[in-house]
C-alpha positions in Angstrom: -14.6 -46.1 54.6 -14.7 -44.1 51.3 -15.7 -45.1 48.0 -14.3 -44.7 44.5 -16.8 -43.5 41.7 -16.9 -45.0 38.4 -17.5 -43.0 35.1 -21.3 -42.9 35.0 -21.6 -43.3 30.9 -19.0 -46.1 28.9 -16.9 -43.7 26.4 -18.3 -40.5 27.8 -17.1 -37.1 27.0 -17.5 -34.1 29.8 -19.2 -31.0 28.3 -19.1 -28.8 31.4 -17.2 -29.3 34.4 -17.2 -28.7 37.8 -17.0 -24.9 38.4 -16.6 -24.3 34.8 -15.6 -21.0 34.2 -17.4 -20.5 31.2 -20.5 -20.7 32.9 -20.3 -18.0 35.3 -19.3 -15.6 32.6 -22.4 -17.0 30.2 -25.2 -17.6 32.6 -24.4 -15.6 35.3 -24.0 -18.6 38.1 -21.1 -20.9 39.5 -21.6 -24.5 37.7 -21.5 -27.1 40.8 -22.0 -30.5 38.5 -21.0 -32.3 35.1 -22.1 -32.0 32.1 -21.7 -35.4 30.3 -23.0 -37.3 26.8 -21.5 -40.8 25.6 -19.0 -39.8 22.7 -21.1 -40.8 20.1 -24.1 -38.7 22.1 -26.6 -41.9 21.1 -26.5 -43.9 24.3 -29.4 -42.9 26.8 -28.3 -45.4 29.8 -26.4 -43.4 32.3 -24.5 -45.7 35.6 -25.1 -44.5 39.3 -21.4 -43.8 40.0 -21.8 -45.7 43.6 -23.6 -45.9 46.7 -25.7 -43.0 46.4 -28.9 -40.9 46.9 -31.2 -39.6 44.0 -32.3 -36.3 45.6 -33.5 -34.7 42.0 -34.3 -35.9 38.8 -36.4 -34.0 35.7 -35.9 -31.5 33.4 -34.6 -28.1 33.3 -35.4 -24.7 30.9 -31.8 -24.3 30.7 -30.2 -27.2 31.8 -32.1 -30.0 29.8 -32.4 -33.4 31.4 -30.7 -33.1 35.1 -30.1 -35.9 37.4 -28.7 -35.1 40.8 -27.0 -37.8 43.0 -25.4 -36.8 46.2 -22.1 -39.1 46.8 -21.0 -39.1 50.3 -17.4 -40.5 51.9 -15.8 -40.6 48.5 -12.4 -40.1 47.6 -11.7 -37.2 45.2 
């Protein structure tokens, strides 16, 4: 059965999205997340969207804080 993700941050606003275009062109590489910050960029608590599995989590010279979570049987 597949699952339907929630939004992982209450009144969030996408800065970069999936296969971004812009990103290619800047930094030379195919963007495969999201970029995301609460609207007021003040809240630090960020939701797992479902059922899934942490497989990275730190920080990154040009990507800043990245947390990866692999979602599995989901509905897009």
């Amino acid at each position: 059965m597949s699952q339907k993700l929630i939004a992982p941050i209450n009144r969030m606003r996408i800065t970069a999205g999936y296969k971004n275009a812009n990103y290619k062109r800047q930094f030379g590489y195919t963007h495969y997340g999201v970029d995301i910050t609460d609207s007021a960029r003040k809240n630090k608590i960020v939701w797992g969207s479902g059922n899934g599995e942490v497989t990275h989590c730190g920080w990154h010279p040009s990507g800043g804080n990245v947390l990866v979570i692999v979602y599995r049987n989901c509905e897009l």
